[in-house]
TORTORMI-723666 format. One record per residue (C-alpha): x, y negated, z. Coordinates in steps of 0.05 Angstrom, whole numbers, plus 5000, padded with zeros to 4 digits. Layout:
XYZ;...
# end
This chain:
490545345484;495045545429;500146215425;507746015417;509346045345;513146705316;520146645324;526647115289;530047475347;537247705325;535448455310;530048195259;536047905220;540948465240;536949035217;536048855138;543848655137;544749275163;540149685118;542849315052;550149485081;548050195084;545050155017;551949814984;555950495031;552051045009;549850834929;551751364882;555051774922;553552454947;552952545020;552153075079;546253225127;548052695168;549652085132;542252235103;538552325168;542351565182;539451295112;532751455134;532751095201;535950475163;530450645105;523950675167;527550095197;527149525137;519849775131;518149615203;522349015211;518848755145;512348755176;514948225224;517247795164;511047815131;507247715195;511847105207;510946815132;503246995142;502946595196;505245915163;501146095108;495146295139;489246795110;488647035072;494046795041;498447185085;495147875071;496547774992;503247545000;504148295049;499548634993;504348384935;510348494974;508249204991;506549324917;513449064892;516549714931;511950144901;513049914828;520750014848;520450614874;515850934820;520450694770;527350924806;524751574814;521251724749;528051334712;531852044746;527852494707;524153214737;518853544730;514453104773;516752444733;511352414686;505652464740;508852114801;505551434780;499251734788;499952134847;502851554883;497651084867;491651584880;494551754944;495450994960;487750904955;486551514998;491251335046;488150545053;480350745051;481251375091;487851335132;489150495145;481750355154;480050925198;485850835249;483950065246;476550265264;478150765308;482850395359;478749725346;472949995365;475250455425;478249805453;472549355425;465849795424;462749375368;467149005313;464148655256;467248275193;464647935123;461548495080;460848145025;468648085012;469948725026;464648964983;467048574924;473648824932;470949514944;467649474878;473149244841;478549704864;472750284845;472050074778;480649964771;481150644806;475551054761;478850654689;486550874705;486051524745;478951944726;477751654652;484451884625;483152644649;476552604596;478952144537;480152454476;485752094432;490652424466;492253134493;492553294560;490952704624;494352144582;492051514541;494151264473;498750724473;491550204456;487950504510;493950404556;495249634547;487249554541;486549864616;492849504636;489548844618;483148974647;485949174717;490848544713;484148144691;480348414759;486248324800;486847644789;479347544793;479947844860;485447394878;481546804856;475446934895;479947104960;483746374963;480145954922;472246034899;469346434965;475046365017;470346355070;468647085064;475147245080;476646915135;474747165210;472146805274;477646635309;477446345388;479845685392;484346055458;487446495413;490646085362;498046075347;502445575329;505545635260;513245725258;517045255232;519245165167;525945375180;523846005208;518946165147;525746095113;530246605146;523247025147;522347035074;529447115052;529647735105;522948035072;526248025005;532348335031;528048845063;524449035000;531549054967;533849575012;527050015015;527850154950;534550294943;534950744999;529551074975;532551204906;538751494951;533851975000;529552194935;533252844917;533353004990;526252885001;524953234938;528753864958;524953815026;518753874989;520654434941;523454815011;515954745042;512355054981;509254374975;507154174900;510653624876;504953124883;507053094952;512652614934;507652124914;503952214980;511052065022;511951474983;505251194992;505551295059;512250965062;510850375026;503350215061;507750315132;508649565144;501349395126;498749975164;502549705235;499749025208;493549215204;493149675265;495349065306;490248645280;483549035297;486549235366;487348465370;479748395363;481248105289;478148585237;477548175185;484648105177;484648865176;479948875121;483248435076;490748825088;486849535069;482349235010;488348744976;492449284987;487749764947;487149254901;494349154888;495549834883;492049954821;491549244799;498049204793;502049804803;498750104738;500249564694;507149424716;508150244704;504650284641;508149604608;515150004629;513150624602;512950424531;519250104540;522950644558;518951224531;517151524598;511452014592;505551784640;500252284658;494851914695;488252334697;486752644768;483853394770;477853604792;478753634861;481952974865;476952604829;471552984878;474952694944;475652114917;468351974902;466952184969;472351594992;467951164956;461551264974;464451295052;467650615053;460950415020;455850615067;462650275115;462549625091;455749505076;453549315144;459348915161;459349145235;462149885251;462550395312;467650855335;463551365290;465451025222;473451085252;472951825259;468951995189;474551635158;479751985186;476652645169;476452505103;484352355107;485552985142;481853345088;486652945037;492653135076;491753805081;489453895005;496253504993;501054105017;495554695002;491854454949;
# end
């Protein structure tokens, strides 16, 4: 028996004309208290109504096509927003790439993945998915992760956590060349390991092309007005930091954090749906995309417009994040987890949280 096929109700169209109209209202303009507390609902709103629009386009699709097309789509705001926000200058400009993109990796292998376990398994008991996917993506994103965030605190042709301009566009290539290795092996060469058992019972229609359409021009404008609201809450969300004591890096955390929002709820729904593998291939593309392409796209701008980049992590960083690592290893390895695997991930997100604001 097959699942009606995803429609567009009205508010799904509604809300993104509504966040771009806010974005065209408020652009370059200084506003009070209150107009800003209304540009972040429209801001949290395009994020959550974009999940539906990928999950509609992913849909016709299918996987796991429809996880790179979220992953990509994810990773477009995050290039935006890095760029917006370093473009305006401060004292945080020159590391934000990095502390976005290092807390986007936390935030997938500790954060995304742990929920996902957590609730699949309470509802569940047992869930299982291809390991050897995940693994290969696992490895990848570690090797992307350890070449443009930990390397560059221990080179030497430069001073300071940075790379020379050849070391730069030689990393940048090899994480583009592993990307799309990665994306090769998801849709083309090994599909199958990416793919989950799905019931027969549980299948859903695909919408029509029409509704792909309206889906996919809705996405974009979504994306559109993510980032530009954004750009407009930045010195308020900056101020907000600076008024907590937080360090700066903590910028980097809110964005990642905004930016992974619609695949987290995508993700969520899928392992309390019984469908992990879909899970596994939002966290691990995401990861992926992150660094695969985030980097790059960061790095090619910066010696366009002479922004200074600082990329290697500290000491404490690059500690947590080897213990991410070996975690989601001894994770994925089985390819079947427990409630227990759930909770160790979110204690290792905790522990990156709270290192975040008291470092």
């Amino acid at each position: 028996m097959s699942a009606h096929a995803p429609s567009n109700p009205r508010w799904t169209v509604a809300v993104p004309l509504a966040a771009v109209l806010t974005l065209v209202l408020t652009w370059h303009r200084d506003l009070p208290g209150a107009v800003m507390a209304i540009v972040a609902i429209a801001t949290g709103a395009a994020v959550m109504v974009a999940v539906h629009h990928a999950e509609v386009v992913a849909t016709k699709v299918g996987e796991p096509f429809g996880s790179l097309i979220l992953a990509i789509a994810v990773t477009v705001i995050e290039v935006a927003l890095i760029l917006t926000i370093m473009l305006g200058g401060g004292e945080d400009a020159a590391t934000l790439a990095r502390d976005t993109a290092f807390a986007a990796v936390m935030i997938i292998y500790t954060g995304l993945i742990g929920i996902c376990l957590l609730i699949g398994t309470i509802k569940h008991h047992v869930q299982a998915f291809h390991p050897r996917g995940a693994a290969g993506a696992l490895s990848a994103a570690t090797v992307l992760v350890t070449v443009t965030l930990v390397l560059p605190s221990f080179t030497s042709s430069t001073e300071g956590p940075t790379l020379s301009t050849a070391q730069l566009l030689f990393f940048a290539l090899v994480a583009l060349c592993l990307y799309g290795t990665f994306v090769f092996v998801q849709t083309i060469r090994h599909r199958n390991y990416f793919l989950g058992d799905v019931d027969d019972d549980e299948h859903i229609e695909p919408p029509s092309a029409r509704t792909t359409r309206v889906s996919l021009a809705m996405l974009l404008l979504c994306l559109v007005a993510v980032v530009g609201l954004a750009k407009v809450l930045s010195p308020t969300l900056k101020d907000a930091v600076a008024s907590v004591g937080a360090p700066t890096s903590s910028v980097g955390v809110i964005i990642a954090l905004l930016v992974l929002a619609p695949e987290t709820v995508a993700a969520v729904r899928a392992a309390a749906a019984n469908q992990l593998q879909t899970s596994m291939n939002l966290a691990f593309g995401s990861a992926m995309a992150s660094i695969g392409l985030t980097i790059p796209a960061i790095a090619v701008a910066s010696l366009f417009t002479d922004l200074e980049l600082q990329l290697g992590l500290g000491g404490a960083d690059i500690v947590l994040l080897a213990l991410t690592v070996v975690t989601t290893i001894l994770t994925v390895l089985p390819g079947r987890v427990t409630v227990m695997q759930g909770a160790i991930h979110l204690a290792v997100f905790a522990t990156f949280l709270f290192l975040a604001v008291a470092p």
